[in-house]
NULO-643286 format. One record per residue (C-alpha): residue in three letters; x, y, z. Coordinates in steps of 0.001 Angstrom, whole numbers, padded with zeros to 6 digits, always signed. Layout:
N
AlaXYZ;...
//
This chain:
242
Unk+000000+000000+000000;Unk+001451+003443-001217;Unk+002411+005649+001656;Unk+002895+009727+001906;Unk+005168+011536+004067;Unk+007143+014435+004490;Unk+010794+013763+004946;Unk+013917+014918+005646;Unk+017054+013126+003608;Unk+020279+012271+005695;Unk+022720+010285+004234;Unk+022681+008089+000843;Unk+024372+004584-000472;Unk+024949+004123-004210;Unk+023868+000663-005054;Unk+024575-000916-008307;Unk+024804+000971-011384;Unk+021608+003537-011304;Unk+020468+003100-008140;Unk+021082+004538-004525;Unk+019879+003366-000851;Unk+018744+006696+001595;Unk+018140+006788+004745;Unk+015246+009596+006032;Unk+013442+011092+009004;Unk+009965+011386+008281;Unk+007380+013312+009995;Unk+004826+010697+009950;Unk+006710+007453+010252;Unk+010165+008302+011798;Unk+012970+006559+010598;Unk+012667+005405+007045;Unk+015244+003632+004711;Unk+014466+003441+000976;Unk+015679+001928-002287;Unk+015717+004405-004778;Unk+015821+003454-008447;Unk+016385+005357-011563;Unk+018479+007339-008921;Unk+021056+008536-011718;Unk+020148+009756-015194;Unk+022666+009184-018155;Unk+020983+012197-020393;Unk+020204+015658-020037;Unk+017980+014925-017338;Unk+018654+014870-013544;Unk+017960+011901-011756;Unk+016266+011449-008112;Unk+020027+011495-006052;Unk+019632+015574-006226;Unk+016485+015200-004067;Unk+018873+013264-001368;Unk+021602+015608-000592;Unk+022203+015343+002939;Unk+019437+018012+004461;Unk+016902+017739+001505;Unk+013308+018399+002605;Unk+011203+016299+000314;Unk+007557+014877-000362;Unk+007660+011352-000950;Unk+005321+008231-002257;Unk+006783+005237-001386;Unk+005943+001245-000952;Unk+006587+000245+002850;Unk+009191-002685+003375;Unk+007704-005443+005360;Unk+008592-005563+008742;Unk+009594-001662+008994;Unk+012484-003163+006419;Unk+013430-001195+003361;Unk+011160+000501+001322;Unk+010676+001839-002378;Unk+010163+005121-003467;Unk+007298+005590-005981;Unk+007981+009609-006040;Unk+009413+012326-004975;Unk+009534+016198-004972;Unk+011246+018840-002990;Unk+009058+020268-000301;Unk+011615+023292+000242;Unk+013731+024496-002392;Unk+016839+025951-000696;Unk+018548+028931-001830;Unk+022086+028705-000652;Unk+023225+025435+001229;Unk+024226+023666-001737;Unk+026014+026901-003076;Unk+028169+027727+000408;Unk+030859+025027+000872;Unk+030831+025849+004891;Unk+026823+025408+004861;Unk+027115+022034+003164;Unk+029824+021070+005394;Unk+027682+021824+008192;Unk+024425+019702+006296;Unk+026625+016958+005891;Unk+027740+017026+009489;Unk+024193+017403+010689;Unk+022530+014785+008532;Unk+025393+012435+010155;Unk+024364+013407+013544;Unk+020271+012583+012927;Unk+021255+009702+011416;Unk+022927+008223+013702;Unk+021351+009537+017054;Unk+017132+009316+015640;Unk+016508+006239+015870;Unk+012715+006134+016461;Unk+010658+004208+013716;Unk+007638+006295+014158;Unk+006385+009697+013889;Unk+007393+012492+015820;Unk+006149+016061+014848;Unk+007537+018223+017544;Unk+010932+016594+016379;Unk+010673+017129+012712;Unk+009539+020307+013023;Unk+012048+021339+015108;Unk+014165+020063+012391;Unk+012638+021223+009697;Unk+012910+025069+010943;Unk+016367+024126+011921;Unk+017457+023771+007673;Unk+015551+026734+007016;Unk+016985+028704+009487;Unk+020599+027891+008227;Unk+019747+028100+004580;Unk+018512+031793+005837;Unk+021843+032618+007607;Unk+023919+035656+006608;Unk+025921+035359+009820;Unk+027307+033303+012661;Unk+027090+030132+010073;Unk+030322+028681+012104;Unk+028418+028060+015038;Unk+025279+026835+013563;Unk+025988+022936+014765;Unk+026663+023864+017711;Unk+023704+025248+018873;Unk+022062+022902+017146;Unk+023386+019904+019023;Unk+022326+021868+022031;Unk+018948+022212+021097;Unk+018990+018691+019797;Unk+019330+017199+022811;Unk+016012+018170+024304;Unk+014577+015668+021603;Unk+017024+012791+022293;Unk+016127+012861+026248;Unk+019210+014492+027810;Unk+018892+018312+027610;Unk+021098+020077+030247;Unk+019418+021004+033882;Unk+020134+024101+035024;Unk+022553+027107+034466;Unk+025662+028643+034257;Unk+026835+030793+037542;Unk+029345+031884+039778;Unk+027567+028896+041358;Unk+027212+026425+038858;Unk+030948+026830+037123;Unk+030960+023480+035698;Unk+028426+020849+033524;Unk+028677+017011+034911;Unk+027612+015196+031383;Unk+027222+012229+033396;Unk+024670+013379+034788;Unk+023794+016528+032521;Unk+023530+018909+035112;Unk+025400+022161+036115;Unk+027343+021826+039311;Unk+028888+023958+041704;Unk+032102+021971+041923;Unk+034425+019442+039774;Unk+033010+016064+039578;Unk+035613+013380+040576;Unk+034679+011547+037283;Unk+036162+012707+033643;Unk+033069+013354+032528;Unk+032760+017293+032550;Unk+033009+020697+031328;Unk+035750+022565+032288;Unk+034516+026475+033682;Unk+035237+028065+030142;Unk+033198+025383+027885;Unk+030093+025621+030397;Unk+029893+028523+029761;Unk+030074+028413+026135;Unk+027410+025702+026580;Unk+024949+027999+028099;Unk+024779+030273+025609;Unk+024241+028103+022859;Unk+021200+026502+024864;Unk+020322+030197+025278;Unk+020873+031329+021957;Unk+018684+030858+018346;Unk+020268+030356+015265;Unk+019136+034451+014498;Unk+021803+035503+017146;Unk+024480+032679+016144;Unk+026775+035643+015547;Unk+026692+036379+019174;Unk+028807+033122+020169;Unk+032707+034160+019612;Unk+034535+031890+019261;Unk+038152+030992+017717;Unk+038697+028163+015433;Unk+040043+025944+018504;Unk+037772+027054+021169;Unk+034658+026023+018598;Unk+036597+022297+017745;Unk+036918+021758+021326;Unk+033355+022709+022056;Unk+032239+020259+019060;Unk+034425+017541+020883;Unk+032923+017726+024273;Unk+029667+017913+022991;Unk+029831+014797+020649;Unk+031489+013084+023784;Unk+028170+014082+025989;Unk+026236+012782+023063;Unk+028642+009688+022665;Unk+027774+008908+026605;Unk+023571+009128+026327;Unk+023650+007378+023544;Unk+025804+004569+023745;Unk+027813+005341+021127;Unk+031477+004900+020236;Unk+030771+005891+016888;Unk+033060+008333+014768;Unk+031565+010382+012577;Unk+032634+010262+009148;Unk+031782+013884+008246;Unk+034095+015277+011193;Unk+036894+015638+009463;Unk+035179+017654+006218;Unk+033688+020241+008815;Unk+036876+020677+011145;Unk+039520+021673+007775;Unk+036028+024321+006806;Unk+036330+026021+009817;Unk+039824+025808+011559;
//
């Protein structure tokens, strides 16, 4: 039975000659993995792979897989044509670092609206950018967090110097653990969970101070999610913006 959703691509698999495997966050059904045929043209005409660049938001028709297995898409269209992420080599850095990062942390097979929308506004919002594009992941992984269960308690203070990821809270003194913030990066992580992507430009930050940042944050999101997973598109983001 033919299925609709709204979708957001993440990350794509050549397979065979013509054909490519991508793997989506939909707002209706979650996670979704589909076979894609006809995926590269030979003539004048584009194939479907331009509808999966990592960030795409699309409209699809599609054939379930049994068993939540892998699907087929029937159609597809874009649902947002963007105007400059594809044409900024630091914005498709960051959409290939981001893609990586739902893809491997969204792992729920069903729908979740407050989720998608939040991540839906979050491509906009950095297609829109004119400014503070460096630190657009990381208040994004900030924000991300309140969807993946593990959002930060509490502030920043003369008080609350230093964030325990262990236990994601904001503590008054250094935990005996390793698992922490040092006074300089809570603070840092603060204001991206009280910043929007409108006042990016607001977080300064030098090329080091923003790679460390990224670290300790994909080590907090390495601990709540069981993960000892590198990710691939680390490397492509770090050489745009150090």
């Amino acid at each position: 039975m033919l299925q609709k959703a709204r979708a957001i691509a993440l990350h794509s698999v050549r397979y065979g000659d013509n054909s490519l495997v991508s793997y989506l966050y939909s707002c209706e059904f979650g996670r979704l993995t589909l076979m894609v045929n006809g995926a590269y043209s030979k003539g004048k005409k584009a194939g479907k792979a331009v509808f999966f660049q990592p960030l795409s938001l699309i409209d699809i028709v599609f054939y379930p897989g049994k068993n939540q297995g892998m699907g087929r898409l029937k159609e597809v269209s874009s649902s947002f044509v963007s105007v400059s992420i594809s044409n900024s080599p630091a914005k498709s850095a960051i959409a290939l670092f981001t893609g990586e990062v739902i893809y491997r942390t969204v792992r729920e097979e069903e729908g979740n609206r407050p989720l998608f929308t939040f991540l839906e506004l979050s491509i906009k919002s950095l297609d829109a950018m004119d400014s503070g594009v460096a630190n657009f992941h990381l208040i994004f992984l900030s924000h991300l967090s309140k969807y993946l269960g593990f959002y930060p308690h509490g502030g920043f203070s003369e008080q609350t110097p230093y964030f325990d990821f262990r236990s994601g809270i904001f503590v008054g003194q250094k935990p005996k653990h390793a698992f922490f913030f040092s006074s300089a990066y809570t603070k840092i992580l603060y204001d991206t969970l009280i910043l929007n992507y409108d006042s990016a430009s607001q977080l300064s930050l030098n090329g080091t101070q923003r790679s460390s940042f990224l670290d300790l944050m994909l080590s907090y999101y390495q601990y709540h999610t069981d993960s000892s997973t590198t990710f691939q598109s680390l490397s492509v983001l770090q050489q745009v913006f150090m």
